[in-house]
Every structure is written in C-alpha cells, then in structure tokens.
C-alpha positions as a Markdown table, in Angstrom:
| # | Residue | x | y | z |
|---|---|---|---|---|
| 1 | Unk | 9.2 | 31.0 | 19.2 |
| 2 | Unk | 8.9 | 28.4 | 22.1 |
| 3 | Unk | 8.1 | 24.6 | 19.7 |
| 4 | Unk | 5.0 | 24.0 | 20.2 |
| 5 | Unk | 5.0 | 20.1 | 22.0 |
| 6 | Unk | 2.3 | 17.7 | 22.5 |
| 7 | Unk | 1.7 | 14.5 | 24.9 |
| 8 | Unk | 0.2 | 11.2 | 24.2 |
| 9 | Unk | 0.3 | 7.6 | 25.3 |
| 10 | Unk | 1.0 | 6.6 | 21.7 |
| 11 | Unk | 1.5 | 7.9 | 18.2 |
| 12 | Unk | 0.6 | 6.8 | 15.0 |
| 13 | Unk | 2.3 | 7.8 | 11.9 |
| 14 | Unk | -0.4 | 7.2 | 9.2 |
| 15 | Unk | -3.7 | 7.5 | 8.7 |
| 16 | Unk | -4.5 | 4.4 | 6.4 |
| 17 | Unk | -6.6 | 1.8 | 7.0 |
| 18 | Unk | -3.7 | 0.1 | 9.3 |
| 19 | Unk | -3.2 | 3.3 | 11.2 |
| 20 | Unk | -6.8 | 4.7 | 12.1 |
| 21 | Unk | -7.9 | 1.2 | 13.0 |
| 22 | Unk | -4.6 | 0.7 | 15.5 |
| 23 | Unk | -5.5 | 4.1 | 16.8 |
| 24 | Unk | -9.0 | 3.3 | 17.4 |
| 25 | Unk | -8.3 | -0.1 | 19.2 |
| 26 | Unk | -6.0 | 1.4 | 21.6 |
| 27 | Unk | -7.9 | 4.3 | 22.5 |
| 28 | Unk | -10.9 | 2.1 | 23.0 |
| 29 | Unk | -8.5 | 0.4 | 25.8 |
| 30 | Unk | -8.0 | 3.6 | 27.2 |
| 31 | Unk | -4.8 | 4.9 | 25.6 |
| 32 | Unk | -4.6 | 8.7 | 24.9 |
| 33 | Unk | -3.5 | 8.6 | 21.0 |
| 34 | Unk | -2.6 | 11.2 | 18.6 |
| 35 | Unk | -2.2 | 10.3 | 14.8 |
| 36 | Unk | -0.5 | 12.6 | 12.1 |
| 37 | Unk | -0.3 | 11.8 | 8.7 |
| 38 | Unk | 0.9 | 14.4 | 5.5 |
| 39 | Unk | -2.8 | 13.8 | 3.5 |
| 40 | Unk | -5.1 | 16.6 | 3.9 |
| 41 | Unk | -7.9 | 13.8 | 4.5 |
| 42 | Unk | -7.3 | 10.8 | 6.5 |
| 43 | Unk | -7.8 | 7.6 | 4.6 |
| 44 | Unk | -4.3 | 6.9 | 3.0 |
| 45 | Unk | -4.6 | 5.1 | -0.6 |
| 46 | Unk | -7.8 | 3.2 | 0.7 |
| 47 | Unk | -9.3 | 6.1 | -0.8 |
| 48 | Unk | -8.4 | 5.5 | -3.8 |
| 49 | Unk | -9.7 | 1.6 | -3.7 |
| 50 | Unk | -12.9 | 0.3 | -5.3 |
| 51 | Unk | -12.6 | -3.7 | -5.0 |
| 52 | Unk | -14.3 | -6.5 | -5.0 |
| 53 | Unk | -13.6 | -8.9 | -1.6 |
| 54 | Unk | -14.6 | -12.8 | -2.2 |
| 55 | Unk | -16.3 | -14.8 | 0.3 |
| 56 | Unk | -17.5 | -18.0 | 0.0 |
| 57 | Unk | -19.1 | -20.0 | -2.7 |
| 58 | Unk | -19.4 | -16.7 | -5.4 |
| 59 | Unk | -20.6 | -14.7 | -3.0 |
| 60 | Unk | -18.8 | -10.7 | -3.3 |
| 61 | Unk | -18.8 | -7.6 | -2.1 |
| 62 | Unk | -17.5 | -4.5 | -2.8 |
| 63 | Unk | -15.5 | -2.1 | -0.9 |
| 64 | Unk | -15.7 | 1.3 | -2.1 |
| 65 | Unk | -13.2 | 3.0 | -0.5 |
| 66 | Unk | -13.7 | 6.3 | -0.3 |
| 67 | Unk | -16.6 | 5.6 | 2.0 |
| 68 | Unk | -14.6 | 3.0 | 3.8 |
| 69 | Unk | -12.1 | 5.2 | 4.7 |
| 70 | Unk | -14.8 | 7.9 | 6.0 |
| 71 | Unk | -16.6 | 5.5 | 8.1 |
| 72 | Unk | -12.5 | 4.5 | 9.9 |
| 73 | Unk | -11.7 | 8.1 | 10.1 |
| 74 | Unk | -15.0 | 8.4 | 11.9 |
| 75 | Unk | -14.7 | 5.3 | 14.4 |
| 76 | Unk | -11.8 | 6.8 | 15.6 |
| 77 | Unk | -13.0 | 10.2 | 16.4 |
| 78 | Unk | -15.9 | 8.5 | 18.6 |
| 79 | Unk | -12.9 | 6.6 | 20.1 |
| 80 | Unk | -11.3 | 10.0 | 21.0 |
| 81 | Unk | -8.8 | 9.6 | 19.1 |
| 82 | Unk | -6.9 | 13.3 | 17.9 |
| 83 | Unk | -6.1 | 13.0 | 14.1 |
| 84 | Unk | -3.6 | 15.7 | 13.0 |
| 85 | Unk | -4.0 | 15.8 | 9.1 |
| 86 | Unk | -1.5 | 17.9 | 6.9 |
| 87 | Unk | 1.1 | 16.7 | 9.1 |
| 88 | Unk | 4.5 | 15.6 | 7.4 |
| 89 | Unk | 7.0 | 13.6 | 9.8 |
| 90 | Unk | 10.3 | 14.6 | 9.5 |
| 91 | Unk | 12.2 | 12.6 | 12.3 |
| 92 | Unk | 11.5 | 10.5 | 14.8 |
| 93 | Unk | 13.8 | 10.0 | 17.8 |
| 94 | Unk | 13.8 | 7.6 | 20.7 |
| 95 | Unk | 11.8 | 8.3 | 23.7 |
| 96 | Unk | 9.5 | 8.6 | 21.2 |
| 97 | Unk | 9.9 | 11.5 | 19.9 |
| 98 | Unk | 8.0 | 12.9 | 16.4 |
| 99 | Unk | 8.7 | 15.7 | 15.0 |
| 100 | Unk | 6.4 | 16.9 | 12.4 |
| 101 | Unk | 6.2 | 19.8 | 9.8 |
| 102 | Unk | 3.0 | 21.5 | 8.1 |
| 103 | Unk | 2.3 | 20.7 | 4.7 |
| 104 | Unk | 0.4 | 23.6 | 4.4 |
| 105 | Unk | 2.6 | 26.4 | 5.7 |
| 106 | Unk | -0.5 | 28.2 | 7.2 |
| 107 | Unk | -1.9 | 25.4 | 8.9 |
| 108 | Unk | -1.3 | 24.8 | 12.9 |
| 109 | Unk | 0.5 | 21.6 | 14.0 |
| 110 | Unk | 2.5 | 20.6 | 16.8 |
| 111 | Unk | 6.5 | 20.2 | 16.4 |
| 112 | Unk | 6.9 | 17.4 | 18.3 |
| 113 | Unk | 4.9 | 14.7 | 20.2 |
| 114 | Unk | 6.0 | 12.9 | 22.6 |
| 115 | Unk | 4.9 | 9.3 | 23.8 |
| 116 | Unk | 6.2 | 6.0 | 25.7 |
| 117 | Unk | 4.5 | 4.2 | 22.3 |
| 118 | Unk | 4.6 | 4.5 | 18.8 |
| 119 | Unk | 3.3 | 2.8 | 15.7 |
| 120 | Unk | 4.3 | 3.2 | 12.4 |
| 121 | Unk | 2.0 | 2.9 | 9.1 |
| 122 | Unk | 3.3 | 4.6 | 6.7 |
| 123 | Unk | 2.6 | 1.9 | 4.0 |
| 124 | Unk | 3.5 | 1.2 | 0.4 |
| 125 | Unk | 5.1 | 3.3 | -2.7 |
| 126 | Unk | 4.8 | 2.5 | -6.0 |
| 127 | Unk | 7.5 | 1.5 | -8.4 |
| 128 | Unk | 8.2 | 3.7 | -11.1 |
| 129 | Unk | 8.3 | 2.8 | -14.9 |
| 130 | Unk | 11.2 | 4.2 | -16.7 |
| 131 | Unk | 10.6 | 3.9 | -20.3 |
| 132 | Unk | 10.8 | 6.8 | -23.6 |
| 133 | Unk | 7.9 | 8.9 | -23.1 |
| 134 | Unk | 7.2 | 7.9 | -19.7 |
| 135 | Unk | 6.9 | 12.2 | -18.4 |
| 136 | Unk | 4.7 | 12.8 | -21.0 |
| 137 | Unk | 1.0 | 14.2 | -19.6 |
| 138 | Unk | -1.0 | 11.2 | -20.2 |
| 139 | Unk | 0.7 | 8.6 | -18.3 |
| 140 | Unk | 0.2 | 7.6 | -14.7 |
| 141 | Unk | 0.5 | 4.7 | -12.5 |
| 142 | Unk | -1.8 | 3.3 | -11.1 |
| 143 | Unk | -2.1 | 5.3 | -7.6 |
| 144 | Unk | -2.7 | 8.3 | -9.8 |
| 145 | Unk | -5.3 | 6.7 | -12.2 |
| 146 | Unk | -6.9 | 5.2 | -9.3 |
| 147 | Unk | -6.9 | 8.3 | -7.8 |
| 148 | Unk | -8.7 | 10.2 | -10.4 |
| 149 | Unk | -11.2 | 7.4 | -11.1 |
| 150 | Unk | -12.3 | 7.2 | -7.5 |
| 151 | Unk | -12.3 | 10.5 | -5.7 |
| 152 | Unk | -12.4 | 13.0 | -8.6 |
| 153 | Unk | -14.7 | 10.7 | -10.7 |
| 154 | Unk | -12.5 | 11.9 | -13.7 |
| 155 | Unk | -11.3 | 9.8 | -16.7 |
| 156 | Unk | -7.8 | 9.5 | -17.0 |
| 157 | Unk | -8.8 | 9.4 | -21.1 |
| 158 | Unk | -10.8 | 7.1 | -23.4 |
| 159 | Unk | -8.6 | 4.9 | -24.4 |
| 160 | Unk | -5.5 | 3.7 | -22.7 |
| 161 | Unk | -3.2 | 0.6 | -21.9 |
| 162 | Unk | -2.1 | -0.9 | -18.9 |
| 163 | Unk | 1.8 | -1.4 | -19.0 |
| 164 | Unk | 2.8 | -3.8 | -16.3 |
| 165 | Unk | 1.7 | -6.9 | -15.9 |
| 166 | Unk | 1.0 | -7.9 | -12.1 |
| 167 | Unk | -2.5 | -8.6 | -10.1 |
| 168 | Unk | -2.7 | -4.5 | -9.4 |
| 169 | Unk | -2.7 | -4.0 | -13.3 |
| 170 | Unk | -5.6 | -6.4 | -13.6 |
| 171 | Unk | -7.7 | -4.3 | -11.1 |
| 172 | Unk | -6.8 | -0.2 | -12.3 |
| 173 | Unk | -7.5 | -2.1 | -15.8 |
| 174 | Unk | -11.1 | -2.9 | -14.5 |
| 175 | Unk | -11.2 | 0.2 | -12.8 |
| 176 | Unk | -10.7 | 1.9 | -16.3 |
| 177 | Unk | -13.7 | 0.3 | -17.8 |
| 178 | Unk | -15.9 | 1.1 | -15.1 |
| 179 | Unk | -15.1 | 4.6 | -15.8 |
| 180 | Unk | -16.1 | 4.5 | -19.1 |
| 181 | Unk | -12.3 | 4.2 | -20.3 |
| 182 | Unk | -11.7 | 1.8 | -23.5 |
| 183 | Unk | -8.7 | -0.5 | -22.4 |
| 184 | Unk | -7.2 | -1.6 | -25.5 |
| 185 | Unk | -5.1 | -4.2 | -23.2 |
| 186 | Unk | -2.6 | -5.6 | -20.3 |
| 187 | Unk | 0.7 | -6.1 | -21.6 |
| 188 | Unk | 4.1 | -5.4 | -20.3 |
| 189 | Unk | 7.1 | -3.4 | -20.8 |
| 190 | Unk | 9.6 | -4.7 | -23.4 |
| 191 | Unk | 13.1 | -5.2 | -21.2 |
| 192 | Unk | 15.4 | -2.2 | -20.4 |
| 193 | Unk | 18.1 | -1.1 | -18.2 |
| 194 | Unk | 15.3 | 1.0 | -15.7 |
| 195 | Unk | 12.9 | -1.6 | -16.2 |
| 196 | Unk | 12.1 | -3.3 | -12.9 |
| 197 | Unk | 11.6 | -7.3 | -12.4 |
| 198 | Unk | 11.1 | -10.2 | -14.8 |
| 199 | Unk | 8.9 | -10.3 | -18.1 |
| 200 | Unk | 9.1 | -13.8 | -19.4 |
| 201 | Unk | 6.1 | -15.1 | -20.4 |
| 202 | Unk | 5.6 | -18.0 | -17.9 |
| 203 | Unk | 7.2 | -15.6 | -14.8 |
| 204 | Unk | 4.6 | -13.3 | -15.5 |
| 205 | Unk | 2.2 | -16.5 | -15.9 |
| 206 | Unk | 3.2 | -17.4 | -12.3 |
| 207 | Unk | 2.7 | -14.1 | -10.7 |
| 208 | Unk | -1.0 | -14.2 | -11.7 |
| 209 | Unk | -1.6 | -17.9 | -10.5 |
| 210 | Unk | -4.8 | -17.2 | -8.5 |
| 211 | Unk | -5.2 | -13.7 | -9.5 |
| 212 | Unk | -8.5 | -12.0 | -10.6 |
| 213 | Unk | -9.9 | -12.9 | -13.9 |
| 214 | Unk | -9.4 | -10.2 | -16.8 |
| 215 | Unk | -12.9 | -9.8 | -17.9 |
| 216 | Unk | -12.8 | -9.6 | -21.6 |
| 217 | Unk | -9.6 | -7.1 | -21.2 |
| 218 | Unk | -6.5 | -8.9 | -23.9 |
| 219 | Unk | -3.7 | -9.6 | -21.9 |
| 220 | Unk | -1.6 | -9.9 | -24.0 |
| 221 | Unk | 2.2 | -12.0 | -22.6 |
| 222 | Unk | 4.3 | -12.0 | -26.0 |
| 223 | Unk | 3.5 | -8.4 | -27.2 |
| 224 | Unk | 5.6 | -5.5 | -25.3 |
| 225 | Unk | 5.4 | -1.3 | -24.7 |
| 226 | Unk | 8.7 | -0.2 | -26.4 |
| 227 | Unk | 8.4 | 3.2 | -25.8 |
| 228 | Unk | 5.2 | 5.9 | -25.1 |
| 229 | Unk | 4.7 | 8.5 | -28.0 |
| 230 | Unk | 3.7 | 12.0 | -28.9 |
| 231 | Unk | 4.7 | 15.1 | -28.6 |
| 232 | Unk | 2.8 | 17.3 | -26.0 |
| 233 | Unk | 0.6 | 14.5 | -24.7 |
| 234 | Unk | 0.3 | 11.0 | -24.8 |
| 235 | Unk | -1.1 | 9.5 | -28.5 |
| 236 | Unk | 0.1 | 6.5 | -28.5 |
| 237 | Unk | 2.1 | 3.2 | -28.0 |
| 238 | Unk | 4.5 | 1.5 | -30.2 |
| 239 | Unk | 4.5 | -2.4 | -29.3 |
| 240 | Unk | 7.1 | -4.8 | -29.9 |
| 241 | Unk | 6.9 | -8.9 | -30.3 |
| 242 | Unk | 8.3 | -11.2 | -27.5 |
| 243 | Unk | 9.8 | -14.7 | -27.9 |
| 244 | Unk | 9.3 | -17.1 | -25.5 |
| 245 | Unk | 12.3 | -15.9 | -23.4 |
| 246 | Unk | 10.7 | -12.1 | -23.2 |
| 247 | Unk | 13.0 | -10.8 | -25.3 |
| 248 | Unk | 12.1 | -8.8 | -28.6 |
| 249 | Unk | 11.8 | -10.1 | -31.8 |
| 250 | Unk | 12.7 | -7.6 | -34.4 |
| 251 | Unk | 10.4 | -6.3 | -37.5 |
| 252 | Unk | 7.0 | -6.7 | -35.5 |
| 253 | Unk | 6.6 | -3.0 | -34.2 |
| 254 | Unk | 3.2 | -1.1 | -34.6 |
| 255 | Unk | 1.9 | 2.0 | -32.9 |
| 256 | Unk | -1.4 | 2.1 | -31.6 |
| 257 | Unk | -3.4 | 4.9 | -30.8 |
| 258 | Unk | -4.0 | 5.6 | -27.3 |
| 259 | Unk | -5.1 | 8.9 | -25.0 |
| 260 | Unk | -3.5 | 7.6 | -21.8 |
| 261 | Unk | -0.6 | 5.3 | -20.8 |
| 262 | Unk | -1.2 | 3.7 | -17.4 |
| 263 | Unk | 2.3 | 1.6 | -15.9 |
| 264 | Unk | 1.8 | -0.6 | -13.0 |
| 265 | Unk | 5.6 | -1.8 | -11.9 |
| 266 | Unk | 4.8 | -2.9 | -7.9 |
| 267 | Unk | 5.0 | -1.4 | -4.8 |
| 268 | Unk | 7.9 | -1.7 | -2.3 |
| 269 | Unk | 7.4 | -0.7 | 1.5 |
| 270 | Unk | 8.4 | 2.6 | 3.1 |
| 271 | Unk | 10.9 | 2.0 | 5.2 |
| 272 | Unk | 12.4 | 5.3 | 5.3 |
| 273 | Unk | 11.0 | 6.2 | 9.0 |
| 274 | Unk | 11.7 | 3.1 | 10.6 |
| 275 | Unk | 15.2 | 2.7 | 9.1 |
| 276 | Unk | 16.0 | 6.7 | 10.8 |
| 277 | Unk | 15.3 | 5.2 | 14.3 |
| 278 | Unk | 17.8 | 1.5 | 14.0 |
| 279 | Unk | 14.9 | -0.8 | 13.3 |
| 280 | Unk | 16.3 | -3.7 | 11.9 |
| 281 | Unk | 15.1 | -4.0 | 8.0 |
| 282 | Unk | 15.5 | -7.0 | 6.0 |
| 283 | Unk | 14.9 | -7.7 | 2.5 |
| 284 | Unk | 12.4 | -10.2 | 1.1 |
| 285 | Unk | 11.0 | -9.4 | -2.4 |
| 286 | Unk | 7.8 | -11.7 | -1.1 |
| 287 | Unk | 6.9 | -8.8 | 0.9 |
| 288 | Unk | 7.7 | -6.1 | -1.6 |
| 289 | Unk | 11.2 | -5.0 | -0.5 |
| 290 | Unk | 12.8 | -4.0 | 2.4 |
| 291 | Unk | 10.6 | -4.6 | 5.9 |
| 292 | Unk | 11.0 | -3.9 | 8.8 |
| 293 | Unk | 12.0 | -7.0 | 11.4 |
| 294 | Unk | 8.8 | -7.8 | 13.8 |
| 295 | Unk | 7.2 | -10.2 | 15.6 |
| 296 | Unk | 3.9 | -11.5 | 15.4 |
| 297 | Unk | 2.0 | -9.5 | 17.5 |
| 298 | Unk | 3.3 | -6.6 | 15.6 |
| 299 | Unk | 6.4 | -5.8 | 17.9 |
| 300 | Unk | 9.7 | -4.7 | 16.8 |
| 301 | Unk | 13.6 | -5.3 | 18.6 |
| 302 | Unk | 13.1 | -1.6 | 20.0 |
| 303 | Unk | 10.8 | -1.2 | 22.8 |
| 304 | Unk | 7.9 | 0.8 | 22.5 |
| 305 | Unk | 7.9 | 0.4 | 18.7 |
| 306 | Unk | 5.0 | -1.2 | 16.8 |
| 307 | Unk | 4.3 | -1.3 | 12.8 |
| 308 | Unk | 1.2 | -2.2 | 10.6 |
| 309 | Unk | -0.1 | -2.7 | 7.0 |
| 310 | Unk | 1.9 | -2.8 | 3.9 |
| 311 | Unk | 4.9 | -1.9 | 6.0 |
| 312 | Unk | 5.1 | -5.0 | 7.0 |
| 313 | Unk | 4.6 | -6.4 | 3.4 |
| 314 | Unk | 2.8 | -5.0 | 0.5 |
| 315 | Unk | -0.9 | -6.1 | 1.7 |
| 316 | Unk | -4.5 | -4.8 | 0.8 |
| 317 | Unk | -6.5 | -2.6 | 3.3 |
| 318 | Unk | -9.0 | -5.3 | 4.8 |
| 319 | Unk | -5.2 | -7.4 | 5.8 |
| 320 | Unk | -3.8 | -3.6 | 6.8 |
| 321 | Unk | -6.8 | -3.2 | 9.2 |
| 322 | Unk | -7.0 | -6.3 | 10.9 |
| 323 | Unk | -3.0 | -5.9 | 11.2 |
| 324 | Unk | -3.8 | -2.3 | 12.8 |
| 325 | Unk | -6.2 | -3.7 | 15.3 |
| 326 | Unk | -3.8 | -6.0 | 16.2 |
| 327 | Unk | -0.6 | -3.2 | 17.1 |
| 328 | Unk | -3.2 | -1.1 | 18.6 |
| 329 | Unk | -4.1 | -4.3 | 21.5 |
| 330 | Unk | -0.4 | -5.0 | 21.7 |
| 331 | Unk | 0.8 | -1.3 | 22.1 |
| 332 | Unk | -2.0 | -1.0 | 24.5 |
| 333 | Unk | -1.0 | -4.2 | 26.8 |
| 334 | Unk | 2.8 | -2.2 | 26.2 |
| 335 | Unk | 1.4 | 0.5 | 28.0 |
| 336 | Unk | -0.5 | -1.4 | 31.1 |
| 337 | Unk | -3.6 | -0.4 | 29.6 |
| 338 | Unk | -4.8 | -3.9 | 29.1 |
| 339 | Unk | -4.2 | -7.0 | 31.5 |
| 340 | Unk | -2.4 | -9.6 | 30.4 |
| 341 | Unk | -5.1 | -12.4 | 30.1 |
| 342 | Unk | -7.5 | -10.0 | 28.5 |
| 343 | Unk | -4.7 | -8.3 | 26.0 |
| 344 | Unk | -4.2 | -12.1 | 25.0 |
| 345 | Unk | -7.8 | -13.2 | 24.3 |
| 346 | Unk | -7.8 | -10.1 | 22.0 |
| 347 | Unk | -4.9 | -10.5 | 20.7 |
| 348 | Unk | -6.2 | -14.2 | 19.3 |
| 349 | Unk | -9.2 | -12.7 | 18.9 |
| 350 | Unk | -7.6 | -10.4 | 16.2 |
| 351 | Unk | -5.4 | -12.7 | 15.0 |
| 352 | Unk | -8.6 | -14.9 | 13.7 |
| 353 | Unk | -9.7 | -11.7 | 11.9 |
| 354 | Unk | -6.1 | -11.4 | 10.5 |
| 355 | Unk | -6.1 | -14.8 | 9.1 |
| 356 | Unk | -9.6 | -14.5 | 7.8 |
| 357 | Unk | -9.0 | -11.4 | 6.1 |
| 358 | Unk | -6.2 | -12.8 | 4.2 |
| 359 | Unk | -8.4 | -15.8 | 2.9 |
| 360 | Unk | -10.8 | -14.0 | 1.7 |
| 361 | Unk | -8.7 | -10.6 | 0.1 |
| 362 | Unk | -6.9 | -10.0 | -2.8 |
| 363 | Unk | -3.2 | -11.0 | -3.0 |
| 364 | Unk | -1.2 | -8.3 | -4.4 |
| 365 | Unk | 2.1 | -10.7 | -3.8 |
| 366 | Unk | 1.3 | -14.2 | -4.4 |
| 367 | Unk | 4.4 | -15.4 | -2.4 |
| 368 | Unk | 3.5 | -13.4 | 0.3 |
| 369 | Unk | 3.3 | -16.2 | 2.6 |
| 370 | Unk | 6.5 | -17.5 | 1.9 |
| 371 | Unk | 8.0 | -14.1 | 2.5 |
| 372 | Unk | 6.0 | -14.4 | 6.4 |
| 373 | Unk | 7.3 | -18.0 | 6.6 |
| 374 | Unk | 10.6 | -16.5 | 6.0 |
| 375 | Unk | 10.5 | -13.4 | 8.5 |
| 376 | Unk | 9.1 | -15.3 | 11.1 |
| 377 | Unk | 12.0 | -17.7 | 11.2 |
| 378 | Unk | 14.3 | -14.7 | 10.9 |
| 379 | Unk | 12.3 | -13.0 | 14.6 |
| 380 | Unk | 12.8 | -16.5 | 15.5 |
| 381 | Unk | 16.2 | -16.7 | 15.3 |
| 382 | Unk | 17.0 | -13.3 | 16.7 |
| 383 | Unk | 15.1 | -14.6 | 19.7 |
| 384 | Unk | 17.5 | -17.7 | 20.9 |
C-alpha cells in the first residue's frame, strides 16, 4: 500500500494551548498548517485545568479549561487550520518530515507530512513517585486526578492526601475540595532512594515563596508519607516525623485513613522529539529538566525548527499560548509569509502579551526566570 503523504507549509506537533494558538497565528498570516497530536480531543492537559489567574489589586478570574481549550480548538478551525487528532508521532526527520501512526488502529491518518516548517509542543510530563504502595488503585498524580475532577466530574474518593509538596500540589489539593473530596493534608514524601528532589523543611519553604495560599488545607513540613497501605485498594497512609534536616525521626509513625493517595513530584519537559532530530538540549532544573536550546523568538540552531510551551520550561497554559502566538508569527516571517517590518511589530506585539501573561499567571517553578536568564546567555553565546 502506497503511504499515504500530506503537504503543508508548517506542522505542529501538539495540540495544547501552545500548539493550537501557534497554528492559528500562522494560518491567520496565510500559512497552510496541519497539526497532529496522539489525544482523541485537541486541548492537551489544558483540559484538565480549572485555575484561578490574578490580576490586579484582588481582582481574579477563572479559567476553566475544558472550555478554554474548546473555544482554541475552535479559533483554529475558523483559521483553516487541519487538526489531525489520534495522531501519534513517531519520527521526525529533516526536510521536515513527520511521520505519524494511528492511535486508534481503525482510524485514517496520514504517514507522513511534509513541510519547510515545523513547530514542536509537545509539553510537560509528570514525575513519578516511587514509594510502597504507590500501584495500588487509589493513587494518582496529579494529571490523572485532575483529570477526573475536570472532564469526567468524578471524585477520585472522599478523602485523600496530597504527597508532594510543590505549587501544583497546592492547586489539585484545591481542586479536591471543590469536588467534594475531604483533604486530610499537603505533606511530602519521607526520603528514599526513587524519591525525586529535596524535602527539607525550609527548601520546601522556598519553593512555595509566592505560591497560592492553602485555604484551610494543613500543610504540614515536618510530618512525611512513609509508605501507601492496603491491600486491594488504597486505605490509608502511614506518616512519619521529620527533623529539621528532613530526615525521620523514629517512634512517631501513625496510619491514617484515607480512600485516595494523590503524589505530585514535578514535571520535567518532553524532549524526546526534539532530541531525535539534533536539537541541541540543555539542562536547567529552573525550567524543569532538559530544554531544548532556542532563541527568543522561539527559534532553534536548526532551520525551519520552532518550539513552544512547557517545552521550553515547565509553564502554565496562559504563558504556553502567548509563547504559541509567538512561534506561529516567527515560523510565518520563516516562510515569507509575513514582511519583515510587520512580522517584527507582531513579534513585539506578542512579546508584551508574553511578559504580561507571566505577571499575572501562576508559577509552577519559581526560579523560572533564572532558568531564562540562564538559557538566554547560553543562545547568546552560541551566537558569537
């Protein structure tokens, strides 16, 4: 059977808030775009997403996001863009070349698409949580619990603990309460071999600095999740003491009784794709991980190539749609879709967006702009 090969102008690999909003940009500017993304739905983990964005003085709103990502998914279609859901990406090669897979073995998608221009925004992962009991039905991280909160509407149980202590934890643990889920409280891990970053008392302290209140939730710094417990589900907790120094003191273990176990351990970029085509990477734990090496328009070393959202940096969706706006103008002015003076007064146009977004969202890394300081220097240097 002959493969079955589509053209665009561009490509976009992921349909999150970073990749429907680049896609609708540029095909607003008059580039043909095609995006593919494995989700049956377009949206990425926006969907799962009901936050609260601060503006000035106490002014808030709130974002749900399944309706936020319905109302991208649809500015895009007016824009002409083609969104291929249930579309997996299994290599990309230069040219560009993107060679995709069905999810859904029944379901009809290309094998390759082919394009001068490609963006990638694939976004974040989440950290797993290695403790004993951690496979037993009952726990989830957060994605998952968000996930059933928001879009199914379904109670993870009635009443859990949030293992993990980080801004994210602070927000599923609100998201709990609003569905009707007791949260018993915020505390982290006790240390392990598998267990991921620092839980000292004042590190964790320092993570938080700036962070969303806890509203009535205990968080509790010197009290620790040894291990989850129970034999076909979860039904509870045993908790350990802490000294000052996060380690555990011995003879102050109880169990509590809990339905649901919820771990929250960070998210790290997914680098995966851009590392298969020789994108430079480099590591800076400010942004999550390993990220990919760009510029500040959202350009990479390798012509042709843009990236977006928490790709760049673990980010929230209002920073992951400005940043998609922004590779969308600059893949377009790539292209010769956009003349240089106008591509620039967009450009800064967006950029103003960008920053604004980012004064007014929630900070899921708050030395994230440390982490930029530090990558721009890095493009800077490659430059000379």
């Amino acid at each position: 059977m002959p493969m079955r090969v589509e053209h665009a102008d561009l490509v976009v690999v992921g349909a999150g808030p970073a990749g429907l909003s680049a896609a609708t940009e540029a095909a607003r500017a008059g580039v043909r775009v095609i995006v593919v993304d494995e989700s049956p739905v377009p949206g990425g983990c926006l969907r799962f997403e009901l936050q609260e964005l601060f503006g000035p003085g106490d002014h808030v709103e709130w974002q749900v996001g399944v309706e936020e990502a319905h109302h991208l998914a649809c500015a895009a279609e007016a824009a002409g863009v083609c969104v291929i859901p249930g579309a997996s990406v299994w290599g990309i090669f230069p040219g560009w070349e993107v060679y995709v897979t069905p999810v859904d073995p029944a379901s009809a998608v290309p094998d390759v698409i082919r394009a001068p221009a490609l963006i990638v925004a694939t976004g974040a992962a989440q950290n797993p949580m290695v403790l004993p009991g951690w496979t037993l039905p009952g726990v989830l991280n957060a994605g998952a619990a968000q996930f059933l909160l928001n879009v199914h509407r379904i109670r993870p149980g009635t009443r859990a603990v949030v293992v993990g202590i980080d801004p994210l934890a602070l927000v599923v643990a609100r998201q709990l309460t609003f569905g009707g889920v007791e949260v018993k409280a915020i505390l982290p891990p006790a240390p392990g071999p598998y267990v991921i970053g620092s839980f000292q008392p004042d590190a964790v302290t320092r993570s938080l600095d700036g962070s969303l209140p806890v509203w009535g939730i205990p968080l509790l710094l010197r009290r620790a999740v040894m291990s989850i417990e129970g034999r076909d589900r979860v039904e509870g907790v045993r908790v350990v003491d802490l000294d000052a120094d996060g380690h555990i003191i011995p003879g102050g273990e109880e169990t509590w009784e809990v339905d649901a176990a919820v771990t929250v351990a960070g998210l790290f970029p997914l680098v995966n794709l851009i590392l298969s085509v020789g994108c430079p990477v480099v590591h800076i734990p400010e942004l999550g991980g390993h990220v990919p090496l760009y510029g500040p328009d959202l350009e990479t070393p390798l012509s042709g190539l843009f990236v977006a959202g928490s790709l760049t940096g673990v980010v929230g969706s209002p920073i992951a749609a400005a940043q998609g706006r922004l590779a969308g103008i600059t893949a377009a002015r790539h292209l010769g879709k956009l003349q240089a003076g106008r591509a620039a007064q967009e450009q800064e146009r967006i950029r103003a967006s960008l920053s604004e977004a980012r004064a007014r969202a929630f900070e899921f890394l708050p030395d994230a702009d440390r982490g930029m300081a530090r990558l721009a220097g890095l493009w800077d240097r490659r430059a000379t």
